[in-house]
N, C-alpha and C positions, 0 to 999 in steps of 0.2 A: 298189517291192520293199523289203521287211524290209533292213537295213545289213547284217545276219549271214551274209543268204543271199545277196547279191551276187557277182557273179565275182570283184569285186577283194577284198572280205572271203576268200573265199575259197585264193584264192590268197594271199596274206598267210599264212593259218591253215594252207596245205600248204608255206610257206616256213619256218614258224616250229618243224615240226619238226627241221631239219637243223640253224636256228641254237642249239635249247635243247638240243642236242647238243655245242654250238661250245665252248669255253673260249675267254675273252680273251687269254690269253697262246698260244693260236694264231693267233688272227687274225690279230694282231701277224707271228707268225712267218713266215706265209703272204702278207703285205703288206708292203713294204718302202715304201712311200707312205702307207701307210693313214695316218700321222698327217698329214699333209697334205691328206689326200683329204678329211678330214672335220672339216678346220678352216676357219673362216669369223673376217671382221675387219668392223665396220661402226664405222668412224670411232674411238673411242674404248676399244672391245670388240673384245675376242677371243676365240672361243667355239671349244671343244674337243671335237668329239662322237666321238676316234679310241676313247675307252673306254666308248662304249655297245656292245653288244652287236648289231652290224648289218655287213652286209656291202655293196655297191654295191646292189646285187638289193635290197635290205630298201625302201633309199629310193625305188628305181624306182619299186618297188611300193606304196608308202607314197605317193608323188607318182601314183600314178593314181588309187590312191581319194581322193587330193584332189580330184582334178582331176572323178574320176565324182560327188562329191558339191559339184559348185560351187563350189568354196570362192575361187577366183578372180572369180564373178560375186559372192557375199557378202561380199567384200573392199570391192566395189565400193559395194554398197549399203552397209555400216558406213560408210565416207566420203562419204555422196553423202548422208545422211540417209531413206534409207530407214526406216520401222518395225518395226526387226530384235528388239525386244521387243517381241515379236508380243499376247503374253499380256496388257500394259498399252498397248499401240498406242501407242508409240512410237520417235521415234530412239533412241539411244547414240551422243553426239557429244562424247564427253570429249574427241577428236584436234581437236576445232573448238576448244576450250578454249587449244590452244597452236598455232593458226594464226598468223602473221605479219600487222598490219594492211594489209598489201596484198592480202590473199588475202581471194574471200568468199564465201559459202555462203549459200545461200536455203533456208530451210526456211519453207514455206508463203507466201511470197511476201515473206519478210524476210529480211537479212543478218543473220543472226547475231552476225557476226563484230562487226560496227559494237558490237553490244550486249555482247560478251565484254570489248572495248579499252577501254567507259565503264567495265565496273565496274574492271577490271584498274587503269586510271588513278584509280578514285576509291578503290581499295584501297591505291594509290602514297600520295595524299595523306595520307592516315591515317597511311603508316606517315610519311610525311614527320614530320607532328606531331608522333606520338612520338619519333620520332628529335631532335628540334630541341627540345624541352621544351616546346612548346607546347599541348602536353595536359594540363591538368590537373585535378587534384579538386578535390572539396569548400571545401579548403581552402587552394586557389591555390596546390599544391607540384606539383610537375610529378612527373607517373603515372613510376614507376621497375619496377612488377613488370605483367607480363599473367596475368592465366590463361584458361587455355584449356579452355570447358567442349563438350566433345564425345561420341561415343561413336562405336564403333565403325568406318564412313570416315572420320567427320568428327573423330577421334583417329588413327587407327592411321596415317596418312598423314604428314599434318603431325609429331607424334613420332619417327616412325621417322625422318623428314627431317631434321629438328633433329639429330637424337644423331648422323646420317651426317655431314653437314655441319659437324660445331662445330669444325672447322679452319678455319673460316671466321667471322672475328670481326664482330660486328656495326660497319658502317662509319659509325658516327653517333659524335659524341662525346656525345651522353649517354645512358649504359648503361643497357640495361633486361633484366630476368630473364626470361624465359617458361616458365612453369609447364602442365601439362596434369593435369588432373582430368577423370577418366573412368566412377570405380565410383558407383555410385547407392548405396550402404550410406553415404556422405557419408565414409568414414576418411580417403581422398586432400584432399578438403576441408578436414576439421578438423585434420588435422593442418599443412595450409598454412598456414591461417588464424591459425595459432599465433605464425605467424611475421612475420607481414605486416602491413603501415602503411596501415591501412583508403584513406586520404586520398593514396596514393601507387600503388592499386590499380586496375587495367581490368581487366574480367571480358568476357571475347569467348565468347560463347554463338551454338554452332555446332551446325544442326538442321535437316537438307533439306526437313523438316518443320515444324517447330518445335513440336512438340506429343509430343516422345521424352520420356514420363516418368522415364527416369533422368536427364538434361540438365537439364529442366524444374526437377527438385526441387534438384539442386545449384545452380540460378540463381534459385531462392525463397530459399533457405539462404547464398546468398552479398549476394543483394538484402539479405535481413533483418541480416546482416552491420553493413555500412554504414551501414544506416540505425540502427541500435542505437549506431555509433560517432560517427554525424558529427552526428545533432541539427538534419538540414536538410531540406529540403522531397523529397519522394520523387522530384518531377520532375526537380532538379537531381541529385540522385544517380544515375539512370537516364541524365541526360544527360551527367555527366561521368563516368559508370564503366563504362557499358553501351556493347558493342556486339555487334549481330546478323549471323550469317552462315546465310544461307536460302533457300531458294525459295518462302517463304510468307510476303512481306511486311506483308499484314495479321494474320496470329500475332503479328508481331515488334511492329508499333503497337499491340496490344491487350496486351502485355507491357507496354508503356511505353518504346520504344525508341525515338527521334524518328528521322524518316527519314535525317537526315545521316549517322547512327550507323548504318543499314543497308544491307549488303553482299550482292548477291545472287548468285544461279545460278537454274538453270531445269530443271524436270522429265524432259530430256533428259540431266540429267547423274547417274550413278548415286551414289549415295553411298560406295561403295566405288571409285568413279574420281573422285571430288571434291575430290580435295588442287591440282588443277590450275586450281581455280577459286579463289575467294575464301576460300573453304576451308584454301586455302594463307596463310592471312595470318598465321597463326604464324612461318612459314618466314620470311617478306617482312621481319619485324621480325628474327628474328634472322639474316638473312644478306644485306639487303639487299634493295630491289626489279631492282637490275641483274642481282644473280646469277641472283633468283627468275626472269627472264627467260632466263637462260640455261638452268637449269632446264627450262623449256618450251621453249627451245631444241634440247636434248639428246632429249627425247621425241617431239618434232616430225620431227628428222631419221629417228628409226626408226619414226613413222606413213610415212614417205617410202617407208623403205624395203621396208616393209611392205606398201603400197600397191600399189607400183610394181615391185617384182623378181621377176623369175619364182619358180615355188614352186620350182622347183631348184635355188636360191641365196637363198632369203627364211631368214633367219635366225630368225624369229619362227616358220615355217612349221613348218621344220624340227624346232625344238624342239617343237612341237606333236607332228607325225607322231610323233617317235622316243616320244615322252610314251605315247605311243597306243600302238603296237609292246610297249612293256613293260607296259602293264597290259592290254589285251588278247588280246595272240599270248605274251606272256611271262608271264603270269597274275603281276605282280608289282603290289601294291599299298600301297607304303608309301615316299614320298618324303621322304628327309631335305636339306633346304636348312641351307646348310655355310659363313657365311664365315669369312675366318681375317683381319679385322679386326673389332676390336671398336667401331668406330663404325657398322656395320652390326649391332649385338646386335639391333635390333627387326625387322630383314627379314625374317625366318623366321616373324614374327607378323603381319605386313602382307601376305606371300604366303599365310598362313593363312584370310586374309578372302578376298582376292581372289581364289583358284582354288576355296576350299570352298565358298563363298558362291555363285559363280558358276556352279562346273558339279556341285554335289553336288546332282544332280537325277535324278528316274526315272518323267519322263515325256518326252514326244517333243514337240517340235512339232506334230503331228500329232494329239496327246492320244491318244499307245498308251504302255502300260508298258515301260520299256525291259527286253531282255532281254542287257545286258551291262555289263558296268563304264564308268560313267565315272569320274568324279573319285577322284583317291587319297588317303589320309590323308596331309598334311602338318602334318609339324613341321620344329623346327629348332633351332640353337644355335650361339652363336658357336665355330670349332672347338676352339681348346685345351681349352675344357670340356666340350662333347662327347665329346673324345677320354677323356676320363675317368670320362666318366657311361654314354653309350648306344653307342660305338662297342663295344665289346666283342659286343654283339647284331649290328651289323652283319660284324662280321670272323668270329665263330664261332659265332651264332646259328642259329635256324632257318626263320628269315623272309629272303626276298628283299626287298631295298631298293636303289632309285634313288633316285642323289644329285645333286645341284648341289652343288661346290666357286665359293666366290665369292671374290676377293680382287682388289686392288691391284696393280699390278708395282712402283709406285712411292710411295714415300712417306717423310716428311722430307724429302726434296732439296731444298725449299728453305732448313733452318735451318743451312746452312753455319758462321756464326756462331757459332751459340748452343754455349754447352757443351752437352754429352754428345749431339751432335747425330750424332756417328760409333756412339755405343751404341745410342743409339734405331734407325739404320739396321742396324747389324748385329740389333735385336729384330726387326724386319720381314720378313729375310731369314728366321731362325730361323722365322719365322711362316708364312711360304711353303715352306722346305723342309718343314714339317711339312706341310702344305697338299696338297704333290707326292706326298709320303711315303704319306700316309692313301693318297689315290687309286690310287698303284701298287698297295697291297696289297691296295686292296678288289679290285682288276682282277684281279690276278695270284695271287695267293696269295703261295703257297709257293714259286712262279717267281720272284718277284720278290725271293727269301734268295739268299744265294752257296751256301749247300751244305745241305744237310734229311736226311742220313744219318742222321743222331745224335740228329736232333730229335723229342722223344716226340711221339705220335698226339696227348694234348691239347695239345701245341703248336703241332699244323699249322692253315693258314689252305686253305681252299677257293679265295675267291678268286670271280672271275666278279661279283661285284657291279657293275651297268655306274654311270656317272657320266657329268656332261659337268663340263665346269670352267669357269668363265666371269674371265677376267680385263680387269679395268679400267686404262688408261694411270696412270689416280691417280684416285681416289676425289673428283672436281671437281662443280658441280651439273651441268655437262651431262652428264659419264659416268651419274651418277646418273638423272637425265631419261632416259636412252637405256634404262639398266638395267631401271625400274620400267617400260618404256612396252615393252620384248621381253616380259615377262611377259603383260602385258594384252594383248598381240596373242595369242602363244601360247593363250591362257585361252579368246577368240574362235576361232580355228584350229580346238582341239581341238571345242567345242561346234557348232561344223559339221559335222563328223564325226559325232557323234553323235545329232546334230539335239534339239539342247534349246537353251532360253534360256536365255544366261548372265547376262542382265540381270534379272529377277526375285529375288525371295528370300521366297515365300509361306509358308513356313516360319518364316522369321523373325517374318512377321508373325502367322502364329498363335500362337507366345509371348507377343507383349505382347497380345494380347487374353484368352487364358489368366492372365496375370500380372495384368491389370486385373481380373479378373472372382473372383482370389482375393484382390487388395487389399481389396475389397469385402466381401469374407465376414472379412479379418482385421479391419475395421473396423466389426462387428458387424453386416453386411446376414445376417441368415440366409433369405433369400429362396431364395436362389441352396444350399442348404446340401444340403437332400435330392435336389434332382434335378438338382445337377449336377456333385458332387463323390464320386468314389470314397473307398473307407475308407479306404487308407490316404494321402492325402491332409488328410482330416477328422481322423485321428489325429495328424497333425502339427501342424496347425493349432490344435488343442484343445492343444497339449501349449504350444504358445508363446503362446498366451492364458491358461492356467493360470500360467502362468509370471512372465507380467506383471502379473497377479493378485495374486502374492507382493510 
């Protein structure tokens, strides 16, 4: 049966008139538990759904069309390695990624796992090296900068990790930089390059592929680099400056990356869930391979719980459900992701891959056209600046928006010491009361003022904007692990529901074949000119070839 026309669809959509009726600041009023009723803690996290817009009844009913569309047997098969990307007939076994080496999983008559711990341990070694100075160039000085060439997972992951974590000092005594270069225009390049000691240089070329022509071109351009400055054999260069991170180790030898230099994964693991593999090796160097484990530590406990907890207390689930409820039954479609530290500035870009990527889809498993909302537009912003730029749309605009509030509870405590360690703690508080503040008023409005007699009509606040809040004990790698790894379940959740794969991205891929096939015309193929380019595309194109003309 069609999802729309189901009992429990149904019921859901005759519930959801009394609630889009509801104000927040009744619910409240009519529940004298409700912030408890609807709060959940999983080891490190504390998750707040009392300001979504839901009542007991919403989840009841929200946990039966779980339960009507499987979602407990497709938990199963996610972890069991079933071929839940059905489309490319295969797993999604990123949770295999941060298994414990006592645990082990057979896919197709192999442990896995055994093969996760080699590369894991041969990616320790590496970092060993660098950390010890026993890495080095051309010119026998020991490597001091990395860069990291990626795109898209094999960036937005590892980045966003780094800037979260950089309270966490690299535990090696000899310091090393890490750099990430991502745009294919080469600007992020040259302008590093400017900077940098060819001969003090590792260039880690990260490509699940290895044949990602943006990636590609900035590690021709970083090859041609070196070898313009060092005057040595191309082998040595490749061998003391190159490393590969991939699931296509014959790409990586026909680059010229000698095998010891290469790091891998496997076609089970998506590229938007691959910070967890080798992929992670940016993180490994700068915070450690102990942390990096804790890290997959913190992720692993919430595949556990994910796994294993009924949907009526699955924390991942939930988020899912209530996700669903507002862009479906609440016709709301625009989620702003909100923390209020700024070592999370890149979150809101990392969930932008992984929920868009994943479920901005509109066809079925089944190969029918969907006829309902999945996936919502996200964006995001670290809060103080938000609070400055776009909350203003959200408080007295005219678009409905569901938020994630993200923050810390705790931070500084341990610089007791240090001067101005008492100011920094009071900015954090500042940072959380703002944090609280925002979320009251999206919820409440005008309920949430002491008095609104006197306050003119463009001052009032409406109010009803739902949110959850999500607070972390301290911002540690495992909090963090825990963090990114509720999402990715939720992202699975909700695409059960709706029955699409969130593991594909064919879309994507029709870009770079698009993209290849007008490098080709910019490079004077006119083959391809008359029958396969619209005008105003050919009007473009002419206009940057005249150009270069000049």
């Amino acid at each position: 049966m069609d999802l729309t026309q189901s009992a429990e669809w149904q019921q859901l959509k005759t519930h959801s008139t009394s609630i889009e009726e509801s104000h927040l600041y009744d619910l409240f009023e009519n529940d004298e538990t409700r912030d408890k009723r609807f709060s959940f803690r999983n080891q490190d996290l504390f998750i707040d759904f009392s300001k979504q817009r839901i009542v007991p009844e919403t989840l009841r009913l929200l946990t039966e069309l779980a339960h009507a569309n499987n979602l407990e047997e497709k938990i199963k098969d996610l972890f069991s390695g079933q071929r839940v990307n059905t489309f490319e007939n295969r797993p999604a076994l990123h949770s295999a990624l941060r298994l414990p080496d006592y645990r082990t999983l057979e896919l197709d008559d192999h442990d896995i796992v055994v093969d996760v711990h080699a590369q894991l341990k041969k990616m320790e070694i590496l970092v060993e090296r660098l950390h010890s100075a026993q890495a080095r160039g051309y010119s026998g000085r020991p490597i001091r900068n990395v860069v990291h060439i990626g795109v898209g997972g094999s960036d937005l992951g590892p980045l966003m990790t780094n800037r979260a974590l950089c309270d966490y000092p690299c535990p090696a005594s000899h310091p090393l930089e890490v750099f990430f270069v991502s745009s294919m225009d080469g600007s992020q390049l040259s302008l590093l390059l400017k900077k940098l000691d060819a001969s003090e240089t590792l260039f880690v070329i990260a490509s699940k592929s290895f044949t990602t022509l943006d990636t590609l071109a900035n590690a021709e351009t970083a090859k041609d680099w070196i070898m313009d400055r060092s005057n040595v054999d191309e082998n040595l260069v490749l061998q003391n400056h190159f490393i590969g991170i991939s699931a296509n180790p014959e790409k990586m030898t026909s680059f010229g990356i000698s095998e010891d230099n290469q790091l891998l994964f496997w076609d089970w693991v998506g590229g938007r869930y691959s910070m967890w593999s080798c992929i992670g090796f940016p993180i490994a160097l700068q915070i450690g391979s102990t942390r990096f484990r804790e890290l997959l530590s913190g992720a692993h406990c919430m595949d556990e719980h994910f796994r294993s907890t009924p949907l009526e207390q699955n924390i991942p689930v939930l988020m899912a459900l209530i996700g669903i409820w507002n862009i479906n039954f609440l016709d709301i479609h625009a989620h702003a992701v909100l923390p209020y530290d700024g070592r999370l500035a890149r979150f809101p870009a990392y969930l932008e891959q992984l929920e868009m990527e994943s479920n901005g889809k509109n066809t079925t498993l089944d190969l029918k056209s969907v006829d309902y909302a999945t996936c919502p537009i996200i964006w995001g912003e670290i809060g103080p600046n938000a609070q400055h730029a776009f909350y203003q749309l959200l408080h007295q605009g005219t678009e409905k928006v569901m938020c994630d509030f993200i923050a810390p509870a705790r931070r500084y405590n341990d610089i007791e010491e240090q001067k101005g360690s008492e100011i920094l703690r009071r900015q954090h508080i500042l940072a959380l009361s703002n944090c609280f503040a925002q979320s009251r008023v999206l919820a409440f409005g005008d309920h949430a003022l002491s008095a609104t007699d006197d306050v003119p009509f463009y001052k009032r606040y409406h109010g009803n904007q739902p949110s959850t809040t999500i607070l972390l004990d301290e911002l540690t790698p495992f909090a963090l692990g825990q963090l990114i790894a509720l999402y990715e379940h939720k992202v699975f959740a909700q695409s059960v529901i709706w029955n699409i794969n969130p593991f594909d991205q064919w879309g994507v891929e029709l870009g770079k074949v698009m993209a290849s096939e007008t490098l080709s015309v910019l490079h004077g193929n006119n083959s391809l000119t008359e029958q396969k380019m619209d005008p105003s595309t050919l009007t473009l194109i002419n206009e940057i070839l005249n150009l270069q003309d000049k």
